[in-house]
LUMKOLMI-450803 format. One record per atom (N, C-alpha, C): residue in three letters; x, y, z. Coordinates in steps of 0.2 Angstrom, whole numbers, plus 5000, padded with zeros to 4 digits. Example, Ala and Ser with C-alpha at 12.3 -4.5 7.8 and 13.67 -1.06 7.14 Angstrom:
LUMKOLMI-450803
ALA506649725039/ALA506249785039/ALA506649845039/SER506449895035/SER506849955036/SER506450005039/
This chain:
LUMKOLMI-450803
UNK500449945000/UNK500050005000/UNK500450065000/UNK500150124997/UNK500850184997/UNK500650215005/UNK501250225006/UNK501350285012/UNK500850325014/UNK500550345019/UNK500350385021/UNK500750455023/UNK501250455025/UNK501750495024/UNK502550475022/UNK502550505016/UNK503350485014/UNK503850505015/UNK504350445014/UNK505050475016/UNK505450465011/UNK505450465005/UNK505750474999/UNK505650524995/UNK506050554991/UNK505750614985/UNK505550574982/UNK505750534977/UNK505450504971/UNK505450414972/UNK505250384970/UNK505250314968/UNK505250294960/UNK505650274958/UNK505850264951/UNK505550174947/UNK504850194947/UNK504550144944/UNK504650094938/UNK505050054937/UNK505150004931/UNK504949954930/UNK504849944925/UNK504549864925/UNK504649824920/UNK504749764920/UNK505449714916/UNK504949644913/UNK504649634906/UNK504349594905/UNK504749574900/UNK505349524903/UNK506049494900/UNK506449544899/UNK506449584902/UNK506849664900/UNK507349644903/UNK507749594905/UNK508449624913/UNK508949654909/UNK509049624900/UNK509649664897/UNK509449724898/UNK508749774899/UNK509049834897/UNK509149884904/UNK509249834910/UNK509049854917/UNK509849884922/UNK510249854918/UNK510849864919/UNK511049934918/UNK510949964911/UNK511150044909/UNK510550074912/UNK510150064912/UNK509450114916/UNK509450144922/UNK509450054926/UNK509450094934/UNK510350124935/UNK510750084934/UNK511550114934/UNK511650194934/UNK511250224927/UNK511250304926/UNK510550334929/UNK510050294932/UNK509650314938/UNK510050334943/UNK510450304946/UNK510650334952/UNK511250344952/UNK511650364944/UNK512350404944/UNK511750484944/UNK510950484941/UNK511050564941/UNK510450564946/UNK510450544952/UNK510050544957/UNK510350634962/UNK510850644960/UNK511150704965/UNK511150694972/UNK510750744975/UNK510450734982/UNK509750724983/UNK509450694978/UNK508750674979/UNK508850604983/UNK508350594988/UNK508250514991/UNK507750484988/UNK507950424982/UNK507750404979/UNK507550314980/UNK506950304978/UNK506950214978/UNK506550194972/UNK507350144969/UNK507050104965/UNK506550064964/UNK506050044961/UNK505549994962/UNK505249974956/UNK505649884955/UNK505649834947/UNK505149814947/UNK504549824945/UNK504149774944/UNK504249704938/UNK504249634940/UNK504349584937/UNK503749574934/UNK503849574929/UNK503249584924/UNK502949514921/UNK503049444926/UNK502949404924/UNK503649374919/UNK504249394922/UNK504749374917/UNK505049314917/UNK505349274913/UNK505749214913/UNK506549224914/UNK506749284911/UNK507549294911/UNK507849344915/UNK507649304923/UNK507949304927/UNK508149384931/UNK507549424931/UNK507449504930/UNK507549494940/UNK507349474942/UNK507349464950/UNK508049444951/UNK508249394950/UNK508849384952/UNK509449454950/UNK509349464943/UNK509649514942/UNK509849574946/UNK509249594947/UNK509249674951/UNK509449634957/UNK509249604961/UNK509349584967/UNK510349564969/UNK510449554964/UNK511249534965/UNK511549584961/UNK511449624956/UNK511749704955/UNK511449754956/UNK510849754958/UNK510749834963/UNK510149804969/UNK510549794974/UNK510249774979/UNK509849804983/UNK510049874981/UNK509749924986/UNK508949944983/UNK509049914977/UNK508149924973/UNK507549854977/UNK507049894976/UNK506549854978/UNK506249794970/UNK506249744973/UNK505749684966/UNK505249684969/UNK504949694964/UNK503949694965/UNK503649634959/UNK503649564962/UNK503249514956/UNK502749514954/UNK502449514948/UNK501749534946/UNK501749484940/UNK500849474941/UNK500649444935/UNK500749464929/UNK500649484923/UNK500749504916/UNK499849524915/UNK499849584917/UNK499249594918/UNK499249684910/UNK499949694909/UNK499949754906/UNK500049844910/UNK500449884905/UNK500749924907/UNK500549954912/UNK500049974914/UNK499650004917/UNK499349964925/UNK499249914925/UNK499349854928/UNK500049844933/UNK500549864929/UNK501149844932/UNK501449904935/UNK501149974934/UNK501350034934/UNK501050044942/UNK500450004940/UNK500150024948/UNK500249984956/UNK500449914952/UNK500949884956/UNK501449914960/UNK501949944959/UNK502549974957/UNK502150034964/UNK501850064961/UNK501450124965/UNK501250124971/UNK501050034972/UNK500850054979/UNK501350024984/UNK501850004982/UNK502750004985/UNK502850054986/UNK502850134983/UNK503150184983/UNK502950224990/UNK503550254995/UNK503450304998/UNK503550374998/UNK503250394992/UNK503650454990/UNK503250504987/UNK503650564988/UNK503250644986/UNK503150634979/UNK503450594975/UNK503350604966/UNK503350514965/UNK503350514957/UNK503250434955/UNK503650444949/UNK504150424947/UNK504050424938/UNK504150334938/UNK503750354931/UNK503550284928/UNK503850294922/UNK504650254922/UNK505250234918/UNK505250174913/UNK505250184907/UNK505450114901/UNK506050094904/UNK505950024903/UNK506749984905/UNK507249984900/UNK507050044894/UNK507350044886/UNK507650114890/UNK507750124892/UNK507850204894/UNK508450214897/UNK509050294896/UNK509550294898/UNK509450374901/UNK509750384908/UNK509550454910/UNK510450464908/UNK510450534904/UNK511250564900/UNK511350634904/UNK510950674906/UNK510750724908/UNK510550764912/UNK510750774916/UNK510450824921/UNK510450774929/UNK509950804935/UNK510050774940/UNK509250764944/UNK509150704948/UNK508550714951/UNK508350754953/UNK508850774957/UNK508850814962/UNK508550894958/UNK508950904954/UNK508750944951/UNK507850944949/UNK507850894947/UNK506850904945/UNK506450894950/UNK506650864955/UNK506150874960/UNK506150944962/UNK506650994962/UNK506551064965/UNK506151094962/UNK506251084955/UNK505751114949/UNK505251094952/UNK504951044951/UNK504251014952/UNK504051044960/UNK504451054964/UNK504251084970/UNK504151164970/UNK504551194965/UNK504351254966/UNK503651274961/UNK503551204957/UNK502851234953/UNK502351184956/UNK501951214962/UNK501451154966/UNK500751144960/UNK500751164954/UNK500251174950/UNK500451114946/UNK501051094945/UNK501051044940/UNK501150984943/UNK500650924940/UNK500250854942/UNK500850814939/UNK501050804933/UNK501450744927/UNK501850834924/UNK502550774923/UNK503050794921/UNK503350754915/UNK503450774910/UNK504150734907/UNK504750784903/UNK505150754901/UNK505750774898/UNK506350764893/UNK506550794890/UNK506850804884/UNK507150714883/UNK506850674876/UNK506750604877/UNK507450614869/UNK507750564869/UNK508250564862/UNK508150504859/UNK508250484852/UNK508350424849/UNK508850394851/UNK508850334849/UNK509350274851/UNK510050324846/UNK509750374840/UNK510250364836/UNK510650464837/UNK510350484844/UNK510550544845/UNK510050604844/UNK509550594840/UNK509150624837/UNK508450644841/UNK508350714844/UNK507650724848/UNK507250674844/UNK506750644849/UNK506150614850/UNK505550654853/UNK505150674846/UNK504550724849/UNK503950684856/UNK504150694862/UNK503750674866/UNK503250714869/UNK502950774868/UNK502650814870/UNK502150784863/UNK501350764867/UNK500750754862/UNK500150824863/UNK499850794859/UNK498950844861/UNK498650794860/UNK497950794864/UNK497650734865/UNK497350714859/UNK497150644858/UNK496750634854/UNK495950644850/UNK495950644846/UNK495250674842/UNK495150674833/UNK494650664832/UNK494350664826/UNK494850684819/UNK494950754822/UNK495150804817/UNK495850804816/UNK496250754822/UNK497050744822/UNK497250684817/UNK496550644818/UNK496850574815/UNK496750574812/UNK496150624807/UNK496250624802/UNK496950664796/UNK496950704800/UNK497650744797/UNK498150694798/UNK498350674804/UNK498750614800/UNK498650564797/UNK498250534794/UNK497850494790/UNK498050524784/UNK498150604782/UNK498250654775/UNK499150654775/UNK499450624782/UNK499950644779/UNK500250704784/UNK499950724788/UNK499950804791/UNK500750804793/UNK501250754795/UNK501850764799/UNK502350794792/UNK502050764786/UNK502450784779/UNK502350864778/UNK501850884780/UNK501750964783/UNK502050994781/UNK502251064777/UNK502851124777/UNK502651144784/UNK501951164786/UNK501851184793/UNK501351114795/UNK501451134803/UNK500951084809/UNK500651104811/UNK499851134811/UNK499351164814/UNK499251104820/UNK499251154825/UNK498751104831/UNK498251044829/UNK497951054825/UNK497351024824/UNK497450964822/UNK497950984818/UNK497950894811/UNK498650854814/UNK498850864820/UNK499250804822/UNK499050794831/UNK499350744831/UNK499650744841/UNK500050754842/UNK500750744838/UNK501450744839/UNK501750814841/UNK501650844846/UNK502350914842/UNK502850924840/UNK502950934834/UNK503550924827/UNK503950974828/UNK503851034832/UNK504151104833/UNK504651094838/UNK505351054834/UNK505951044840/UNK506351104844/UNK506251154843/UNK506351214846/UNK506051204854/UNK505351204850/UNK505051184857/UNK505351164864/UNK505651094862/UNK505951044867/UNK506351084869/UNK506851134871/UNK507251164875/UNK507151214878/UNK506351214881/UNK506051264885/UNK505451224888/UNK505351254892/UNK504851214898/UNK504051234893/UNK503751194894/UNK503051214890/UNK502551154892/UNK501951174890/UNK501551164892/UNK501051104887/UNK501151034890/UNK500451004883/UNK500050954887/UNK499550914883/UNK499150894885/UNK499550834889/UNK499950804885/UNK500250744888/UNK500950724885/UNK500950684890/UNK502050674887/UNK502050604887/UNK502550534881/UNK502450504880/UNK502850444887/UNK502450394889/UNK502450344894/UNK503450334895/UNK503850314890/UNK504450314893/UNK504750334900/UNK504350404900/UNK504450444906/UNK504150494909/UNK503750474914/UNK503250514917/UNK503150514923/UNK503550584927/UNK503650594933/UNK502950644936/UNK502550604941/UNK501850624942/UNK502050654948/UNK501750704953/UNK501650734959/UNK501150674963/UNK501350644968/UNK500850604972/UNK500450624974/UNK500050674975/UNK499350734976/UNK499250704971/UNK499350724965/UNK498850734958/UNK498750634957/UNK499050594957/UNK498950524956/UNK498550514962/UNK498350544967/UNK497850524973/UNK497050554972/UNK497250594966/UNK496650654967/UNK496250624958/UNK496850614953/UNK496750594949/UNK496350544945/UNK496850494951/UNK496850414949/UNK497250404944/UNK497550324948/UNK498250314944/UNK497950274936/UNK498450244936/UNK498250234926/UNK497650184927/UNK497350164922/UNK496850104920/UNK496750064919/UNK496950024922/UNK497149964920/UNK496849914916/UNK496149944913/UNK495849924908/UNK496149934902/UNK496749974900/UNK496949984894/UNK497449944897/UNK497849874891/UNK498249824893/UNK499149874890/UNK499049904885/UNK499349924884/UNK499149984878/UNK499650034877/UNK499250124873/UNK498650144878/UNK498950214877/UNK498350274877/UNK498150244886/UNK498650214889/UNK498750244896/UNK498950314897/UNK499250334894/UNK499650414895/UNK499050464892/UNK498750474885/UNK498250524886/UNK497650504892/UNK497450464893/UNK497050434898/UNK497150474906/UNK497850444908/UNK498250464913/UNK498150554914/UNK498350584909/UNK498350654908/UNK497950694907/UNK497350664903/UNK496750694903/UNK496350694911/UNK496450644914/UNK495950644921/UNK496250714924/UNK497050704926/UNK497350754929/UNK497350834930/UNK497150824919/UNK497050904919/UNK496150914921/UNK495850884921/UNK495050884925/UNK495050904932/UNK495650864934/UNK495650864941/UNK495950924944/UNK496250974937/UNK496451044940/UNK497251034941/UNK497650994936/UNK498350994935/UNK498650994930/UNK499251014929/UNK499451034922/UNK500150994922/UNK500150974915/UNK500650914913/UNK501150974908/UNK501750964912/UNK502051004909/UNK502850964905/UNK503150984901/UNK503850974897/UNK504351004902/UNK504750974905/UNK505350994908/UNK506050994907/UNK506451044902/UNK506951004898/UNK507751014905/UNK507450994910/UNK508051004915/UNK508450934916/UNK508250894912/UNK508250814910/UNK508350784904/UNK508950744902/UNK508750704894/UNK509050644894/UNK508450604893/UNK508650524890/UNK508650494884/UNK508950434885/UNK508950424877/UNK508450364879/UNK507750354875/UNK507350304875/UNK507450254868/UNK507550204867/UNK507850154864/UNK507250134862/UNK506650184857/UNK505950174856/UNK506250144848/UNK505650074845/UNK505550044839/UNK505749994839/UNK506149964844/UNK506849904844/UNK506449854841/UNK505749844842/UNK505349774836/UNK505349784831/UNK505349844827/UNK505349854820/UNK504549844820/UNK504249844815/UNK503549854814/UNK503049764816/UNK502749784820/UNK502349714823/UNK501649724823/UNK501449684819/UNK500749684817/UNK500349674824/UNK500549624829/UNK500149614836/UNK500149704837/UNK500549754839/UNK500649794842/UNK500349854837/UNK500149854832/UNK499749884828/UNK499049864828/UNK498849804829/UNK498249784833/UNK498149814839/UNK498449814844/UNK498449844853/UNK498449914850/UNK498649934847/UNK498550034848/UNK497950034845/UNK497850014841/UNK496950024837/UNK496549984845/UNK496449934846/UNK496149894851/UNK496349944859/UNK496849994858/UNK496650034866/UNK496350104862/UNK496450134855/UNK496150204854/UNK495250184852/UNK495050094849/UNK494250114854/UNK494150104862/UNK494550074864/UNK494650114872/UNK494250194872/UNK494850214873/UNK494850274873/UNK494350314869/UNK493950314865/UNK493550334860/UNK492950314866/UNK492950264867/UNK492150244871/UNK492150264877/UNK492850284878/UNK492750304888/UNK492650384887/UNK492950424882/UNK493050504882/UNK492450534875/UNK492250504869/UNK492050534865/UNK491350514865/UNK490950564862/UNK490150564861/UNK490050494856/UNK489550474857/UNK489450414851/UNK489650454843/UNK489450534841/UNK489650524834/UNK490450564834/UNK490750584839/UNK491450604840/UNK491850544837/UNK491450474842/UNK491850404842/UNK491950394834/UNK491550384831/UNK491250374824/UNK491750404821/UNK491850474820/UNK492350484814/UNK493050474818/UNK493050464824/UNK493750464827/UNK494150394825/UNK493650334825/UNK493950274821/UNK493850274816/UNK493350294811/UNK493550304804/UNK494250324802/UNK494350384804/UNK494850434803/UNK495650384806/UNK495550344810/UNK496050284810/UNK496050234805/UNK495450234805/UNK495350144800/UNK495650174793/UNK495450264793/UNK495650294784/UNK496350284784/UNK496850304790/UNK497550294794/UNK497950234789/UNK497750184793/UNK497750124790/UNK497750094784/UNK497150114780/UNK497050104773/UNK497550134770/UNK497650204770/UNK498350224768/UNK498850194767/UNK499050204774/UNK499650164775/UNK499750064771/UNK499150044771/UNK499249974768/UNK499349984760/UNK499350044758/UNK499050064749/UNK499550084747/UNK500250154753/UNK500550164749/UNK501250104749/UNK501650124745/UNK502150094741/UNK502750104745/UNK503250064749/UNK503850084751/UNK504550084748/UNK505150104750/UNK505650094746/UNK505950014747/UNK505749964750/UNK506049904749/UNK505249854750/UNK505449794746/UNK504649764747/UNK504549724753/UNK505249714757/UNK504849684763/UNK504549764767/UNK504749804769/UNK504749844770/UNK503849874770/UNK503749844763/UNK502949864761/UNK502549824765/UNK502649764761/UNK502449694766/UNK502549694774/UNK503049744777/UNK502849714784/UNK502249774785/UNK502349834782/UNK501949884784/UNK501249844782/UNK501149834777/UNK500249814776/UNK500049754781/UNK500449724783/UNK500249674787/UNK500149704793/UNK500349734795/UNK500249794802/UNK499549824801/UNK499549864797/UNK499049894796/UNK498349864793/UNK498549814791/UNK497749724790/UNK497649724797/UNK498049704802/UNK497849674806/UNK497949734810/UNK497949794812/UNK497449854813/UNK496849864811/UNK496649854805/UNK495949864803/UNK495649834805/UNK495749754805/UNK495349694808/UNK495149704814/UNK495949734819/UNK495549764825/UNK494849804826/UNK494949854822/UNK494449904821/UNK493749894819/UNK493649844817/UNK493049814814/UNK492749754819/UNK493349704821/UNK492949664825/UNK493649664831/UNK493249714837/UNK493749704841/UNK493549654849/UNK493149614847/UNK492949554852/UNK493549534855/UNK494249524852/UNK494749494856/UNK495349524855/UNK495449544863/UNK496049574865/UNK496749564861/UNK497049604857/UNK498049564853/UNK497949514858/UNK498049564863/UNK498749514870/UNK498449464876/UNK497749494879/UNK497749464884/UNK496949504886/UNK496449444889/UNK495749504893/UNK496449554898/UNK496149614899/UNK496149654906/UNK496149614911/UNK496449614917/UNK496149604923/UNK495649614927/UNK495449664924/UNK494549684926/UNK494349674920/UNK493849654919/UNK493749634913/UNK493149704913/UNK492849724907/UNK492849794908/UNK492249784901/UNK491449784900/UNK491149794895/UNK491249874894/UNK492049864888/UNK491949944888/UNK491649974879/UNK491449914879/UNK491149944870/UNK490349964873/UNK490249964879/UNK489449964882/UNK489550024888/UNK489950054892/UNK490150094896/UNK490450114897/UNK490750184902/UNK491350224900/UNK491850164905/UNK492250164906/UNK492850164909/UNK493350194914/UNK493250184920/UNK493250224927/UNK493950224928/UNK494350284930/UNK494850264933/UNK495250244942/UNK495650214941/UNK495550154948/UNK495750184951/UNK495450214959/UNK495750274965/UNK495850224971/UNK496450164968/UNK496750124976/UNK496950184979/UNK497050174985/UNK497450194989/UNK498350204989/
């Protein structure tokens, strides 16, 4: 159960479903840029076979193992959570390397702005290259611009993406809807008041999910560039199951937040996504071939979404029939 009163500044939540190669560089540069923050690690075992317990237990002993079913991100995230005794939470990819800056450092941030709930920060590719992690929530009018191609844009109106493609941006504190799950450092007020993630989505669109409840609840999710990681996002290359699960969590999301006829063009406008993408032409033909088979079994999701990619939820959850509650454990 979390703390009644805490005695750590952060708990650095991870979770490892066969992840333990990536668990070495992670937690390692976790607590090289800890500073003077009093931090506690917390692994959740995500159902793993390759020895992810043993691991941390014999090279970083001073982290907490949390065992968990394979229940899905959001799932594992809340596990993790109610181990933590602490004034923040970030919820860490075990693909993730902190290069930059200091904890210590952002928790001071985050305590001189008592108005901000979720936090993230300056994310990079494996290949050195910013990764736009700042989004805007999902809706109708985005999916369909990207569906047209919006990101090939000379300009990026608000309206016609989620992504912001405005790299300038990312070296300045700002303000957006939500920031991509890699890394997301929450204020413990706002996750009490909020409600932590839902464990109804197994996996996507926990993060808009997460951030829309908080700004309801009178919190702001802000970009903090006092921080930068290199997140190690694509490493499957394109996989039809996981193309399935983003279409099978955005009708999630559509049926917990959107009107009946919101819902309606907002899958369309993904299902038109999709067809696109299966139509046009790539520069290599496996290439094309993997993309259309991604985006087939996308649309199949879309049409008949009776069975989960991955696994029922935990709660099992008639969410094509009612909205989608978020879970307020203690």
């Amino acid at each position: 159960m979390v703390s009644s009163r805490p005695t750590h500044d952060l708990a650095v939540i991870v979770i490892s479903t066969n992840e333990a190669h990536w668990l070495g560089p992670c937690l390692s540069t976790v607590y090289a840029h800890a500073g003077d923050a009093k931090l506690k690690a917390i692994v959740v075992d995500n159902q793993s076979t390759d020895g992810t317990r043993e691991f941390v237990e014999s090279t970083f002993p001073q982290a907490t193992v949390v065992t968990s079913p394979n229940g899905g991100f959001g799932y594992a995230n809340n596990r993790g959570w109610e181990h933590a005794d602490s004034r923040y939470a970030l919820f860490l990819n075990p693909d993730t390397e902190i290069v930059d800056g200091t904890f210590e450092e952002l928790v001071k941030a985050l305590d001189a702005r008592p108005e901000v709930g979720l936090a993230g920060v300056r994310q990079l590719a494996s290949d050195g290259s910013l990764y736009p992690s700042m989004r805007r929530f999902p809706n109708a009018a985005r999916a369909l611009g990207e569906a047209l191609g919006s990101e090939r844009w000379r300009v990026h109106p608000s309206w016609a993406g989620e992504r912001m493609l405005e790299l300038d941006a990312y070296d300045h504190e700002h303000e957006c809807d939500w920031t991509v799950g890699a890394f997301m450092l929450a204020r413990r007020e706002a996750l009490l008041s909020a409600g932590v993630m839902d464990e109804r989505f197994f996996l996507q669109c926990e993060e808009p999910d997460l951030c829309l409840r908080m700004k309801r609840a009178g919190w702001s999710v802000r970009h903090l560039p006092l921080m930068t990681i290199i997140h190690h996002a694509g490493k499957a290359g394109r996989n039809p199951r996981m193309a399935a699960q983003d279409a099978y969590a955005r009708r999630q999301y559509a049926h917990k937040h959107f009107s009946p006829a919101h819902r309606a063009l907002y899958l369309s406008a993904i299902g038109a996504r999709h067809t696109f993408r299966s139509l046009a032409p790539g520069r290599e033909p496996e290439e094309t071939r993997a993309r259309r088979v991604a985006a087939a079994s996308a649309l199949r999701t879309l049409i008949r979404p009776s069975q989960p990619p991955f696994c029922q939820p935990p709660r099992a959850a008639l969410w094509l029939d009612q909205p989608v509650g978020p879970d307020r454990r203690p």
